[in-house]
C-alpha positions in Angstrom: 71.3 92.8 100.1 70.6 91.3 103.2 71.5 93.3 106.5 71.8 91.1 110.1 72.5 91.9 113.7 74.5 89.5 115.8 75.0 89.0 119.3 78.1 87.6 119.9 80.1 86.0 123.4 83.5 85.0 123.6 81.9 82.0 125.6 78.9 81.3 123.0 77.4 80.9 119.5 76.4 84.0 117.3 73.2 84.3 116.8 72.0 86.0 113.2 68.4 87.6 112.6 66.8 89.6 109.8 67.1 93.3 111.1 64.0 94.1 109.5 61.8 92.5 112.4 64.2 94.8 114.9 62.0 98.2 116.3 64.8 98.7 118.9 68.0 97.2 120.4 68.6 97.7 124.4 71.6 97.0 126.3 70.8 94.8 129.2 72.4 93.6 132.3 76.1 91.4 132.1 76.7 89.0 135.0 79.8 87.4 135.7 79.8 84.0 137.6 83.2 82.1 138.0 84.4 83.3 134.6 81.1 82.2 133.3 79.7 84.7 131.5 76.0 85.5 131.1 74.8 87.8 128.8 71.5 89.3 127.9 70.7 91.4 124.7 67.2 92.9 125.2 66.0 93.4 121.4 62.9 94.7 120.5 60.6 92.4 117.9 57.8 93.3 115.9 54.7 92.0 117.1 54.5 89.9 115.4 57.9 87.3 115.8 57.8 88.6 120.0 57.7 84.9 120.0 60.9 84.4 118.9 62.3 87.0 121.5 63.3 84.7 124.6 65.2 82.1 122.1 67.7 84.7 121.2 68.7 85.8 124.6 71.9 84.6 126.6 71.0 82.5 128.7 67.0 82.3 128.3 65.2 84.3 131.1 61.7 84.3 132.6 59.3 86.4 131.1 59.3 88.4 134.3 63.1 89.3 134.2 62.2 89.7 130.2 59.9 91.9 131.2 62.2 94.2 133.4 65.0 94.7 131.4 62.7 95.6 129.1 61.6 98.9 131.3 65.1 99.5 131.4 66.3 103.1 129.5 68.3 101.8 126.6 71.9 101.3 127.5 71.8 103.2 130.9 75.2 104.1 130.4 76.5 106.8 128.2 73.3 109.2 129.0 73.2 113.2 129.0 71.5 115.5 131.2 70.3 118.7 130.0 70.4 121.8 132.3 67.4 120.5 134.4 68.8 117.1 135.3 66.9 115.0 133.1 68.0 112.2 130.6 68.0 112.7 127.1 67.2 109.1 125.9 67.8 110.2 122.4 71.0 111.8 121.9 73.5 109.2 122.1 76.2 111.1 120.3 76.5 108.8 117.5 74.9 108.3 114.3 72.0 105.3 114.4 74.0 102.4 113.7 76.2 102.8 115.9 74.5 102.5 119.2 75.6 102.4 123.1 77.3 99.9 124.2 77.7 97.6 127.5 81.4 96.0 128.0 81.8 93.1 129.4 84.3 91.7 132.3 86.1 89.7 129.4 86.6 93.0 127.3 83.9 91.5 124.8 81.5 94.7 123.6 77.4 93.7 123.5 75.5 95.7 121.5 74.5 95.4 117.8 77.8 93.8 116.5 79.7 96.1 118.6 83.4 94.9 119.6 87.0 96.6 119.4 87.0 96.8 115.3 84.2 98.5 115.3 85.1 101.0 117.7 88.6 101.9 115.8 85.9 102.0 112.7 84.0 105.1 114.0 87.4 106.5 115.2 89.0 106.1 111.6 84.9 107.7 110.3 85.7 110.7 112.3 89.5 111.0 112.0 90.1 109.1 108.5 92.4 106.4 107.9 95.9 106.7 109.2 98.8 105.4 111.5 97.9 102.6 114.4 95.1 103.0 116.1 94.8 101.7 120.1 91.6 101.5 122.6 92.1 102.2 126.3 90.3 101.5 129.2 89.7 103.3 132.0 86.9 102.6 134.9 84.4 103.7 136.8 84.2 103.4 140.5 81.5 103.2 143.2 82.1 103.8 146.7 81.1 101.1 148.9 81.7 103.0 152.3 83.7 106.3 153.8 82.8 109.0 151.8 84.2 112.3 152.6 86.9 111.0 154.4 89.7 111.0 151.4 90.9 114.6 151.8 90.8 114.8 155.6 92.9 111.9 155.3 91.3 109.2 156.0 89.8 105.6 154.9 87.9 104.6 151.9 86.4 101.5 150.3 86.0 101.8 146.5 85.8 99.4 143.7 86.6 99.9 140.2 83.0 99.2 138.0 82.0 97.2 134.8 80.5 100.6 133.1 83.9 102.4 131.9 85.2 105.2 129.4 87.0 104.2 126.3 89.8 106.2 124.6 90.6 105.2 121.0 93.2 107.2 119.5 96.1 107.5 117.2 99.4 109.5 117.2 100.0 113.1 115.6 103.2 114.0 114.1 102.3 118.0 114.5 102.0 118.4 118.1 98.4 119.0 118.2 95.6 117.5 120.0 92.0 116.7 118.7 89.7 115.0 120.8 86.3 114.2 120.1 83.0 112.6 122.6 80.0 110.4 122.1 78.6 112.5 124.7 78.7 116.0 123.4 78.9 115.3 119.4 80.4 118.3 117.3 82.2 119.9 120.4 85.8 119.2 119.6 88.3 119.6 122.1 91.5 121.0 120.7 95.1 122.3 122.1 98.5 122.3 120.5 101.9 120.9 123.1 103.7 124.0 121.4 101.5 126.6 123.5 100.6 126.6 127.0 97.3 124.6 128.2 95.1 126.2 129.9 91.2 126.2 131.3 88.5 126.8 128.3 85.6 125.5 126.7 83.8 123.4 126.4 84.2 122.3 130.3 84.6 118.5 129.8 87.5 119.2 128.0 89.6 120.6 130.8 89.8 116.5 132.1 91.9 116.4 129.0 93.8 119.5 129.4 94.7 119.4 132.9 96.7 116.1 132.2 98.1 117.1 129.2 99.5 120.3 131.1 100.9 118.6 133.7 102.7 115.6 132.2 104.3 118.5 129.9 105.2 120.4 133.3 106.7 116.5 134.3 109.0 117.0 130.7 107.5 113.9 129.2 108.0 113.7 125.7 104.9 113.7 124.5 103.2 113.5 120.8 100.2 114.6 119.2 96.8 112.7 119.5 93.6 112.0 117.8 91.5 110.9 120.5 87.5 109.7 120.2 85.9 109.1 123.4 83.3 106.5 124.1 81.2 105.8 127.4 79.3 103.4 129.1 79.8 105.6 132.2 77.5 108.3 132.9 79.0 111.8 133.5 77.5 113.3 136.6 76.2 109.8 138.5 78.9 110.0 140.8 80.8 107.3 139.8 83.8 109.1 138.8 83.1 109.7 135.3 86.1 112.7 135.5 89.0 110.5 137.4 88.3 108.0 134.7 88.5 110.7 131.8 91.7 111.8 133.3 93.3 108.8 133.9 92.3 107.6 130.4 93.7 110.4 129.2 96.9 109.9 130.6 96.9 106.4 130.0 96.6 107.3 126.2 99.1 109.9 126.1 101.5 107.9 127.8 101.0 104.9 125.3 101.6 106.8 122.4 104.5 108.4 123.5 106.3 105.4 124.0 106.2 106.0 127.5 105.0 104.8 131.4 104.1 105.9 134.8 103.2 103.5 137.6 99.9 103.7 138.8 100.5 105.9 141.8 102.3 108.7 140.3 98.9 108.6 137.5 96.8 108.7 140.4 98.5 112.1 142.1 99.0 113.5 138.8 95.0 113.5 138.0 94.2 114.2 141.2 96.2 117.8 140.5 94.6 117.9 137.3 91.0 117.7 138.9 92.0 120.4 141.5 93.9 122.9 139.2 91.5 122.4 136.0 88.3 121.3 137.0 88.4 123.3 140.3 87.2 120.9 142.4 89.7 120.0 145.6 88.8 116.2 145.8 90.8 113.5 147.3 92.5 110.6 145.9 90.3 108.1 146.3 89.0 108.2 142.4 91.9 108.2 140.7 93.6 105.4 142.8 90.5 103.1 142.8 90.7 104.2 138.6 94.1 103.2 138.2 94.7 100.1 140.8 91.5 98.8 140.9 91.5 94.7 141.0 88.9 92.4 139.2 86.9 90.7 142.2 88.1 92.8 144.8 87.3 96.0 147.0 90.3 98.6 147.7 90.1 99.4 151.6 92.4 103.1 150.6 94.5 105.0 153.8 94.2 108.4 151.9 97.1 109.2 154.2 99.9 107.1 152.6 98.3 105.5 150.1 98.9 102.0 151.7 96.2 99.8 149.8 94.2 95.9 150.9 92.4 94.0 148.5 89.3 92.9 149.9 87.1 90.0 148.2 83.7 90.1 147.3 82.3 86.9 146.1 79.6 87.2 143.9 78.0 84.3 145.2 77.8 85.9 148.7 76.8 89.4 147.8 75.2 91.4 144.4 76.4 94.8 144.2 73.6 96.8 143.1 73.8 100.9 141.6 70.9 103.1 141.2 71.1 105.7 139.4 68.6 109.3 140.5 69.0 110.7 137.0 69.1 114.3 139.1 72.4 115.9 138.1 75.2 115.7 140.2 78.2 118.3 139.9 80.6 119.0 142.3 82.4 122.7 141.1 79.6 124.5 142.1 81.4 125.4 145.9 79.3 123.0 147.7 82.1 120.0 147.7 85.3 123.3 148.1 82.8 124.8 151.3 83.0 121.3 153.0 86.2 121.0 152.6 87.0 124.2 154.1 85.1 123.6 157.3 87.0 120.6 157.9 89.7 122.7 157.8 88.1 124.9 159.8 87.3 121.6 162.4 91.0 120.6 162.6 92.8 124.2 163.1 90.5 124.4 166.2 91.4 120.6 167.2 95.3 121.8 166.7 94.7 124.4 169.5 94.7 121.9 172.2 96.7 118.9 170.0 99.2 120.8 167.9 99.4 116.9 166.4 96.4 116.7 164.5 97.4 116.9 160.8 93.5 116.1 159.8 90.3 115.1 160.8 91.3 111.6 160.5 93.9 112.2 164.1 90.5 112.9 166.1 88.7 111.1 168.1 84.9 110.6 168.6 85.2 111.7 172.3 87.2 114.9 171.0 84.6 115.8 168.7 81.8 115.3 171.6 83.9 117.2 174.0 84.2 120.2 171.1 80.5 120.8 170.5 80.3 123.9 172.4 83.7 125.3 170.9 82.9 124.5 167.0 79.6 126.2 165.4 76.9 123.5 164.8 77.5 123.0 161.3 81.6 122.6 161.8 81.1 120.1 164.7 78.2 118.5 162.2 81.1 117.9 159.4 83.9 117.0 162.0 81.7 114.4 163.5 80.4 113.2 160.2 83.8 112.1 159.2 85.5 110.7 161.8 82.2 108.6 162.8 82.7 107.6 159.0 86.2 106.6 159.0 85.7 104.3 161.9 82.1 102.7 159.9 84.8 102.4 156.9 87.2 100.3 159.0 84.9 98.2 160.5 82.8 97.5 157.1 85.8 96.1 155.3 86.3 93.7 158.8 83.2 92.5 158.5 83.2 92.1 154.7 86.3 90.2 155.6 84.5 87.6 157.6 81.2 87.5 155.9 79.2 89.3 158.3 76.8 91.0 155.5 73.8 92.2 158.1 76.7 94.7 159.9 78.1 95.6 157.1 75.0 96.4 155.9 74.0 98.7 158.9 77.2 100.6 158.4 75.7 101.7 155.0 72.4 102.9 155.9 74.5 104.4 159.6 76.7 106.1 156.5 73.9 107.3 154.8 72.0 108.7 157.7 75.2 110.5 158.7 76.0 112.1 155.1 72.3 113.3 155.4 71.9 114.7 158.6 75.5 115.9 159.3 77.2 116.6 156.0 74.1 117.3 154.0 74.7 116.2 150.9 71.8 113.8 150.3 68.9 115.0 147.6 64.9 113.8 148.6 65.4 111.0 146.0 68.4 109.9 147.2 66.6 109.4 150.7 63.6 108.0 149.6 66.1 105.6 147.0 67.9 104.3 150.1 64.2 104.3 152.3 62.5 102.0 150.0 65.8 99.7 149.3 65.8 98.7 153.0 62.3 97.8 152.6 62.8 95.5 150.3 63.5 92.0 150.8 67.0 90.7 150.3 68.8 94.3 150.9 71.6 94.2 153.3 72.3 97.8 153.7 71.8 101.2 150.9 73.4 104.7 150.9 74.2 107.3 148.8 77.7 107.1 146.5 79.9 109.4 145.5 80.1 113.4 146.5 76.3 113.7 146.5 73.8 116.4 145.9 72.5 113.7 143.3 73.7 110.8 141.4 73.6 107.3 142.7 73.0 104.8 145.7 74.9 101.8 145.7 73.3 98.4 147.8 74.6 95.5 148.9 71.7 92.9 147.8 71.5 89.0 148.5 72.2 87.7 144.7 68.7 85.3 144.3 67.1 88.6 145.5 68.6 90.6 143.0 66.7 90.7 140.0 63.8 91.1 142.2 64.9 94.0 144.2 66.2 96.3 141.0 62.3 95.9 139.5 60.7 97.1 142.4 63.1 100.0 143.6 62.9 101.2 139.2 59.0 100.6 139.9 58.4 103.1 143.4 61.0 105.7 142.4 58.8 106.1 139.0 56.1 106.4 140.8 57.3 108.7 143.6 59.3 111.2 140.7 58.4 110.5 137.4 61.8 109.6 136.6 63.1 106.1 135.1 66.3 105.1 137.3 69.4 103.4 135.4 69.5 100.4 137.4 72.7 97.4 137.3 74.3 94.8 138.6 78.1 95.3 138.6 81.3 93.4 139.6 84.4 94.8 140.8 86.9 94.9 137.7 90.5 96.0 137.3 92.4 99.6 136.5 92.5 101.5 133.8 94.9 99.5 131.0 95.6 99.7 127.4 93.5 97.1 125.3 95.4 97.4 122.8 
C-alpha cells in the first residue's frame, strides 16, 4: 500500500510525494498579500532527493530563505514549557501522524494533509463517533502599543493574530463536560452543569470553568460538551493564549446550545472569568481584541467605554514581526495583581487634590511630575509609566494613520524603555531581543508584548527586510542564550467565529 503526504492550498495544485523519502515535516511561515496566498511547507528529504526539495515548496524560495525556515523549531506554535521555561520540541500532544499545524488567513490548515476533516477525525479518535461535530476559532493577539494601560482605563492598540486556538466539539445530552488538550495529553478536564463549578486542577482547565460558571450564573440554557482543544498558539508567549481559551470556550458553548451573545457582553464575561478563576485582575483588552478583532486592521481600544477604531495596516507598508523568548511567561504569580494595586495606590493619592480622577488614565504628565515627592519612587515609577504610555498609544495609531512608520517606531522602543525602567517587567532577553532588533536594518521600532516577565517582542519591520531581519535576530539570540526563538510573520485577522 502506498502512503503520500500532500500539501494542499485553496489557491494551488496538490502536490503528492512518496512519504518514505520524508525524515521530518516543519510548519513554515504563511504570508498573505492581497488575498494571494503564499504558502511554504518546510519538509525534510533524505539526502539523497534534497534536490527535489525547493520544487515542492509554495512558491519556490531562495536557498537562503530555504535555509532559515529550516532552523525554525517545527511548528513554533503549539509548544510546552516545562517548569524551567524551556521548549519541549517533542511533545506535541498528539500521536505522530497527526502533527502541529499552521492555519492560514483563508481557514485552509498546512501541515501533513491537515484541514477541518481531519481535525473532527482526531476529535471523533478521542470521543468516538456521535452527533454533529463543529470547529471554532478563536485568536491570538499581540499588542502593538499601550501596555498596562487597560485596567487604569486607558488606550490600547491590539490586533487579533494568524496563530489561534481551535475548539472542536460536539453536544452531550447528560449535562457533563469533557474537555481534552493537544497541549497537556491525558489531563482531561471534567465538570457536570448539575453541580457548582469551581477552581481545580489541572490549572488550564479553570479557562473552561470560569466561563462555564458564569454563563450558568447568566441562566443560559446550556448543554453538555465534548470538547478537544487544538493550538497553534503558544500558552505563556504573551499573546493571549487564555482570553482566546475563554472566549473559545464560550464561543463553543454558546453554539451548541442554540444560543448567542454579542461580542461585548463575551468580552466582559471572560474578562470575569480570568479575574475570578485564573486569579489574575487583567483588563479587557484580550478578550475584546479576541472577540472583535478585524482581518487587516489594528483595534485602537478606550478601555474606559469600550468605544473601538479600526486602524489599517497594509502589508505592503509594514511586516509585523513576533519573537518569541521561549522564557516562560505567567502572570498569577502576584507580580501583574502588585502593579495593579500601586496604581491604585497612584490614583487614591491623585484623588486627594482631584476628587475627579476615576484612574490613572484622568492624570496628567505634569500631575505626575509635580507628585514625585508625595508618591514613593516605585508608585510615581508606575503612575508615570502609564500615563506617558497612553499618550505614546494615541499618537502611534495617528501616525500609523498617516504612514509615518519611523515615529511610530520610536514610540515602541520609547514603550519599551518605559515598561523596563518604570514598570519593570522586562526579562534580560527581552532587552537584548529589542537591542539587537533596532540594530538591524529595516526595523522601524521593537518592544516587549504582552504583560511581560517573558514571552514575546513584537517589531514593526520594512516587508523586503523581513525575511532578512527574522534570520539574524533567531541567529544572535542563539548565540547570546542558547535558546532557539519561535520567530513569524503575522497579519492581523478577525474574532473568534464558529467554522463550522
Amino acid at each position: 500500500m502506498r502512503h503520500d503526504v500532500d500539501a494542499t492550498s485553496e489557491h494551488r495544485s496538490k502536490i503528492v510525494f512518496p512519504i518514505k523519502s520524508i525524515t521530518k515535516i516543519s510548519m513554515c511561515f504563511v504570508a498573505q498579500r492581497d488575498q494571494d496566498i503564499n504558502v511554504a511547507l518546510v519538509v525534510k528529504i533524505l539526502p539523497q532527493d534534497r534536490s527535489k526539495e525547493r520544487k515542492l515548496l509554495h512558491p519556490p524560495l531562495s536557498a537562503e530563505r530555504l535555509d532559515f525556515l529550516h532552523r525554525q523549531r517545527d511548528g513554533g506554535f503549539g509548544q510546552r514549557f516545562d517548569d524551567a521555561g524551556r521548549h519541549d520540541a517533542d511533545d506535541i500532544g498528539f500521536r505522530d501522524d497527526f502533527p502541529r499545524l499552521t492555519l492560514l488567513a483563508s481557514g485552509t490548515y498546512i501541515g501533513a494533509t491537515m484541514n477541518t476533516a481531519q481535525l473532527k477525525a482526531e476529535f471523533v479518535r478521542q470521543f468516538g463517533q456521535a452527533g454533529r461535530v463543529h470547529v471554532i476559532r478563536a485568536p491570538g493577539r499581540v499588542n502593538l502599543i499601550g501596555e498596562h494601560t487597560d485596567y487604569n482605563d486607558g488606550f490600547v492598540f491590539p490586533m487579533a493574530i494568524e496563530p489561534q486556538v481551535f475548539f472542536v466539539c460536539r453536544a452531550r445530552t447528560d449535562g457533563n463536560i469533557v474537555v481534552k488538550s493537544s497541549l497537556f495529553p491525558g489531563a482531561a478536564v471534567e465538570m457536570s452543569l448539575a453541580k457548582p463549578i469551581g477552581k481545580g486542577e489541572p490549572k488550564w482547565g479553570n479557562y473552561v470553568r470560569g466561563p462555564v460558571a458564569l454563563l450558568l450564573s447568566k441562566g443560559v440554557p446550556l448543554v453538555g460538551m465534548d470538547c478537544l482543544i487544538v493550538n497553534t498558539l503558544p500558552m505563556g508567549g504573551g499573546l493571549s493564549s487564555s482570553a482566546a481559551m475563554e472566549v473559545g470556550t464560550t464561543r463553543a458553548m454558546l453554539t451548541l446550545a442554540g444560543e448567542d451573545m454579542d461580542p461585548s457582553s463575551i468580552a466582559l464575561l471572560c474578562q470575569k472569568a480570568e479575574h475570578e478563576y485564573a486569579d489574575v485582575p487583567c483588563g479587557i483588552m484580550d478578550q475584546t481584541i479576541v472577540t472583535s478583532g478585524k482581518i487587516g486592521h489594528a483595534m485602537l481600544l478606550d478601555c474606559r467605554d469600550y468605544s473601538k477604531q479600526f486602524v489599517p495596516i497594509n502589508p505592503a507598508d509594514l511586516t509585523i514581526v513576533i519573537v518569541n523568548s521561549m522564557v516562560k511567561h505567567e502572570l498569577s504569580g502576584g507580580e501583574y495583581a502588585e502593579r495593579r494595586h500601586q496604581c491604585e495606590e497612584a490614583v487614591e493619592f491623585f484623588q486627594k487634590s482631584s476628587p475627579k480622577i476615576k484612574a490613572l488614565r484622568d492624570v496628567t504628565m505634569e500631575q505626575v511630575t509635580q507628585a514625585r515627592t508625595g508618591l514613593s519612587d516605585i508608585v510615581f515609577r508606575r503612575a508615570r509609566h502609564v500615563v506617558g504610555e497612553n499618550d505614546r498609544c494615541l499618537r502611534f495609531a495617528e501616525h500609523l494613520k498617516t504612514q509615518q512608520y519611523e515615529q511610530a517606531g520610536q514610540l515602541m522602543v520609547a514603550s519599551h524603555n518605559s515598561l523596563r525602567d518604570d514598570y519593570e517587567v522586562s526579562t534580560p532577553e527581552l532587552d537584548y531581543l529589542v537591542e539587537q532588533a533596532m540594530k538591524i536594518k529595516g526595523v522601524y521600532g521593537s518592544r516587549l508584548t504582552g504583560g511581560g516577565f517573558g514571552g514575546c517582542t513584537v517589531s514593526a519591520v520594512q516587508p523586503r527586510f523581513a525575511d532578512a531581519f527574522m534570520a539574524e535576530i533567531q541567529k544572535v539570540y542563539q548565540a547570546k542564550f542558547k535558546i532557539d526563538p519561535v520567530v513569524f510573520a503575522t497579519n492581523a485577522t478577525d474574532g473568534a467565529s464558529v467554522v463550522e
